[in-house]
C-alpha positions in Angstrom: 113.5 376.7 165.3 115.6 374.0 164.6 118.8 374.3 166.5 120.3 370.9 165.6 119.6 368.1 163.4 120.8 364.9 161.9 120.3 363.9 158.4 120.9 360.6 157.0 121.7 359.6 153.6 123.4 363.3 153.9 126.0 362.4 150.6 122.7 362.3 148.5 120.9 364.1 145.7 118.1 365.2 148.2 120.1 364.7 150.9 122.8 367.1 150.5 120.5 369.8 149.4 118.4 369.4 153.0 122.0 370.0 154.7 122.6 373.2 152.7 119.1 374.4 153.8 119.4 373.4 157.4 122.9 375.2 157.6 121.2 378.0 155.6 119.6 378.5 158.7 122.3 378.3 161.1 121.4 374.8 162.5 123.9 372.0 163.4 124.1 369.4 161.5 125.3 366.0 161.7 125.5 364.6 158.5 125.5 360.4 158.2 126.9 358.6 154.9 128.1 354.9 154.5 132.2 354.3 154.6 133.9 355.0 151.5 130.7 356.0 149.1 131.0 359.6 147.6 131.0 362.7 149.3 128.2 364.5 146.9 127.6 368.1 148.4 129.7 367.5 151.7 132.8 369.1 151.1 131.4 372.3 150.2 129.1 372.3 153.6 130.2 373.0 156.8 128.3 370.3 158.5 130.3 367.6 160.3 130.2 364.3 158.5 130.1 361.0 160.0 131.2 357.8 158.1 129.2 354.6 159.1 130.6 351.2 158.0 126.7 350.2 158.3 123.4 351.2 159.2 123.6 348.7 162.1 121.7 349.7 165.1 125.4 349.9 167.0 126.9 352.1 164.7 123.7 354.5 164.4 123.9 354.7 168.6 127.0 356.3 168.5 126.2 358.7 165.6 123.4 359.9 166.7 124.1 363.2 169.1 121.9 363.3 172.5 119.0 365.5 172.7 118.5 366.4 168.8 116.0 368.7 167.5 114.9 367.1 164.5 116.4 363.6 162.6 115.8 363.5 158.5 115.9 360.1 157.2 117.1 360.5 153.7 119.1 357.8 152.8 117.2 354.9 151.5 117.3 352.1 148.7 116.1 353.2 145.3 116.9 349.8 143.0 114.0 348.3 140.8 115.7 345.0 140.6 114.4 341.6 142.5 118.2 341.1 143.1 118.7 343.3 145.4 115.0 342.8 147.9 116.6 341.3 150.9 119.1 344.4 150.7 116.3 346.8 150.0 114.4 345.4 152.4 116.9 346.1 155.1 117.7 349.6 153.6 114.2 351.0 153.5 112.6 349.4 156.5 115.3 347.8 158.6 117.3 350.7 158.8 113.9 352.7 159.5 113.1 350.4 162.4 116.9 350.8 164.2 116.9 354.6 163.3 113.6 355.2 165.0 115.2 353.2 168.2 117.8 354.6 168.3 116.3 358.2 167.8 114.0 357.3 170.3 116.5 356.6 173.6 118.4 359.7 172.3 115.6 362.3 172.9 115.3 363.4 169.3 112.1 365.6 169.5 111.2 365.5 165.4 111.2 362.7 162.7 110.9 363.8 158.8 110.6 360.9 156.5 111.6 361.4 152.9 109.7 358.7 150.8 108.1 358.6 147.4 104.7 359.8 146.0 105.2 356.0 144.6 104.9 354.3 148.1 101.2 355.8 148.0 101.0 353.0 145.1 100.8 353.3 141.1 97.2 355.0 140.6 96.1 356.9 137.8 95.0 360.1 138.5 95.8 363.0 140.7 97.2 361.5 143.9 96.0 363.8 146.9 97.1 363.0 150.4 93.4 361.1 150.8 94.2 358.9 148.3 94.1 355.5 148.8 97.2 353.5 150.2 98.0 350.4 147.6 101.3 349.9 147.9 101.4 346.9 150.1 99.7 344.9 147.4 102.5 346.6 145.0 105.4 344.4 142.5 107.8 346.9 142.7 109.7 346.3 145.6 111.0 349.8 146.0 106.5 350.9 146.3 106.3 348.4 148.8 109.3 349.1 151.1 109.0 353.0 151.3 105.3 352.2 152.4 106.5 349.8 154.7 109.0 351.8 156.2 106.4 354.7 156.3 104.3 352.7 158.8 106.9 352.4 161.1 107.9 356.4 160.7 104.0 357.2 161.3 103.2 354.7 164.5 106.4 356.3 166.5 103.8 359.0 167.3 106.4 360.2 170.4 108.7 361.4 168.0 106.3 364.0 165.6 106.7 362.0 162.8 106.2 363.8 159.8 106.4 361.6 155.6 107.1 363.5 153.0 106.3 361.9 149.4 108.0 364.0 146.4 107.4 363.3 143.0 110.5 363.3 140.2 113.1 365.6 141.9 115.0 367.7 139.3 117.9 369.9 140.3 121.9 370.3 140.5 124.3 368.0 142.2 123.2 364.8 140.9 125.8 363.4 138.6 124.8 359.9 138.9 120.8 360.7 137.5 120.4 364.0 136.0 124.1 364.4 134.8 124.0 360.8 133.1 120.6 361.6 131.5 121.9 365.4 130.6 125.0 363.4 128.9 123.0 360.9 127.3 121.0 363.5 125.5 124.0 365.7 124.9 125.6 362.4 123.1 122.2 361.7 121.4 121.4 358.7 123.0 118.1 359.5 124.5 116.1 359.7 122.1 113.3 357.3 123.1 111.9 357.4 126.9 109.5 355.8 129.0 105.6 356.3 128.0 105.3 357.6 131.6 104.2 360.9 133.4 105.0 362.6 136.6 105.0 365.4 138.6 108.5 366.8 138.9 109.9 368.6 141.9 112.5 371.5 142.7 115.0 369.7 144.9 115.4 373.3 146.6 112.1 373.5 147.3 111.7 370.2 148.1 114.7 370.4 150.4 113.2 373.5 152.1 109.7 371.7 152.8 111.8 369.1 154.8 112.6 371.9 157.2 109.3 373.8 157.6 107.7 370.3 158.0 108.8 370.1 161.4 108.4 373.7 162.0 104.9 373.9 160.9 103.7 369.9 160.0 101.7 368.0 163.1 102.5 364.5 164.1 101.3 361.8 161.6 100.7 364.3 158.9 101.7 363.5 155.4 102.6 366.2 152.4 102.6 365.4 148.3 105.3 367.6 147.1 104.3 367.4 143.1 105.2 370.8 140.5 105.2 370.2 136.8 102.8 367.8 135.8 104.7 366.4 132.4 105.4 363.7 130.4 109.1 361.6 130.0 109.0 362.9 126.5 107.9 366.6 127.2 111.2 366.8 130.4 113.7 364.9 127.5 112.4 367.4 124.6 113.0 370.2 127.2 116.5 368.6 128.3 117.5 368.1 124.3 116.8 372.3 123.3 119.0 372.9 126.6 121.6 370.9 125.0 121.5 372.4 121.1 119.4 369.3 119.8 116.6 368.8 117.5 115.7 365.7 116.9 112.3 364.2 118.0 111.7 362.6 121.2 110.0 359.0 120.7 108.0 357.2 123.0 108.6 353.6 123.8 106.0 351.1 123.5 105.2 349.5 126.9 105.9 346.2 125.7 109.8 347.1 124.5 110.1 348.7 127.6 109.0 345.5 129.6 111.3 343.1 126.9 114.1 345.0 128.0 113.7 344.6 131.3 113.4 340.8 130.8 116.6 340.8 128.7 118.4 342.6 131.7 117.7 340.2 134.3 118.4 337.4 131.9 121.8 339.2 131.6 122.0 339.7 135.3 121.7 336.1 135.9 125.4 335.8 134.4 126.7 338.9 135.3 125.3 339.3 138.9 125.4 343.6 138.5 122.1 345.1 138.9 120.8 346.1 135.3 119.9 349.1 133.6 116.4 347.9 132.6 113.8 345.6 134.8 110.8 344.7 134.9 109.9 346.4 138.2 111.4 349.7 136.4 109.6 349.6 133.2 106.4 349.4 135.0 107.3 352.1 136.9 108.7 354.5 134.4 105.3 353.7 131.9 102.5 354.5 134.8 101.1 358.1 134.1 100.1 360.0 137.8 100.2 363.5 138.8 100.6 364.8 142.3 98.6 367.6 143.8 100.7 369.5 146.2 97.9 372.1 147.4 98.5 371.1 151.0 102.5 371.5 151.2 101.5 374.7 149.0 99.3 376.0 152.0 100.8 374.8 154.9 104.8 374.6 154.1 104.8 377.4 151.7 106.0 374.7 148.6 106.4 376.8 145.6 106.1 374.8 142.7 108.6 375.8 139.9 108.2 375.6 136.2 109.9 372.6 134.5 111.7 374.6 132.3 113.3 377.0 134.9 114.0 373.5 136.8 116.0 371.6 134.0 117.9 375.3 133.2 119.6 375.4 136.5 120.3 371.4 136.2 121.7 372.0 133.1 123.7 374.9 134.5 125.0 373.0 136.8 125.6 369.6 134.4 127.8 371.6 131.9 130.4 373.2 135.0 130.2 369.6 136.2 131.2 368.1 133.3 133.7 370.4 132.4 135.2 369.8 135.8 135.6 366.0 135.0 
């Protein structure tokens, strides 16, 4: 049972709903998120929030409580753009290394590592937990960190390390993904998406599989948590009946995918903001995997949850958030 627990990145998508569960169960929660960036779930949770000016190994030592049950490393650094490497590269496995230090003098007794089915590396197929590792070789920065960082999570064998690698996390409480894509179709301007396909995953149950993975994972162990395998253009189709539209969902072309990317950085070049479209992000968004989630299935008790039902509640949630704005 956990009895206390540390979560960082805790302002998050994911990271707010692995909060809610731990409090759900009656643990306390310290709940880490950088100075002055949004609050996401926070307010409404009971947990106590801590605001760090920085990762820094100095300010994570006098976060992080004595003695903890179990530490969730949530936050990390998402951005498909080459601009931003050296700060990725500090977010995903710098901040890792000090974390892992620092979790270590304090006697935490649990690590859980959120990464991405990605940092397995862009293979077609169904990825499997014995698939083969090829994201060190990968382009996209973002493949290559989280598999980096994962390294360091799975050699601090004194601390039960346990990665967890989710596939396309649907649910509420995301205004700056799912609300912007729920607006964008609402508005009718997604109407063409990446040629891509995923597995998509219930942030609840994803959230909940965070917690039994320390109560029921062993050290070094890895879990897929996958769901409904689907296409960019079957989840937008889905998305545009939610929100009263009919028009066809198009496919991009790989190619106008990749141009726009290369026309964004070109742009970045002057503007110096990280754009919309890159090249790292196109290739991303056009591979085609699916994620088999039989072991978290068997061994967390992952329930996999239809896409439909999934995008409902998100857009249950998007039209009380929006109407709120």
């Amino acid at each position: 049972m956990i009895r206390t627990a540390l979560v960082t990145g805790a302002n998050g998508f994911v990271g707010g709903h692995v909060v809610a569960e731990l409090e759900r169960r009656g643990a306390q929660v310290t709940a880490l998120k950088r100075l002055g960036s949004s609050p996401g779930m926070l307010p409404r949770l009971q947990t106590r929030v801590v605001e760090l000016p920085s990762y820094s190994e100095e300010h994570l030592t006098g976060a992080v409580p004595e003695g903890l049950d179990a530490v969730f490393h949530v936050a990390g650094d998402a951005s498909f753009w080459a601009g931003h490497a050296a700060r990725q590269l500090d977010g995903n496995v710098g901040v890792t290394q000090r974390l892992i230090a620092v979790a270590r003098r304090k006697g935490a007794r649990a690590l859980v590592f959120t990464s991405t089915a990605g940092a397995l590396g862009l293979q077609p197929g169904v990825l499997t937990e014995a698939s083969p590792i090829t994201a060190a070789t990968s382009r996209i920065g973002y493949v290559r960190t989280k598999h980096l960082a994962e390294q360091l999570v799975l050699a601090a064998t004194d601390l039960h390390p346990v990665v967890l690698n989710p596939g396309t996390i649907i649910g509420p409480d995301n205004p700056g993904y799912w609300g912007r894509v729920f607006q964008m179709v609402e508005t009718g301007r997604l109407s063409i998406v990446p040629k891509g396909q995923t597995s998509f995953a219930d942030v609840a149950q994803v959230a909940r599989a965070h917690v039994e993975a320390v109560e029921r994972g062993a050290s070094g162990e890895r879990f897929l948590l996958g769901g409904a395998d689907a296409t960019f253009q079957e989840a937008i189709t889905v998305a545009s009946r939610l929100c009263g539209r009919t028009g066809a969902v198009r496919e991009a072309p790989a190619f106008a995918l990749w141009l726009m990317g290369l026309f964004g950085e070109g742009l970045a070049l002057l503007t110096r903001k990280e754009p919309l479209m890159t090249r790292q992000g196109a290739e991303y968004l056009m591979h085609r995997n699916r994620v088999s989630s039989a072991k978290a299935i068997d061994r967390l008790g992952y329930q996999p949850v239809p896409l439909e039902e999934m995008l409902a509640r998100t857009h249950a949630w998007y039209r009380t958030w929006s109407s709120a704005r």
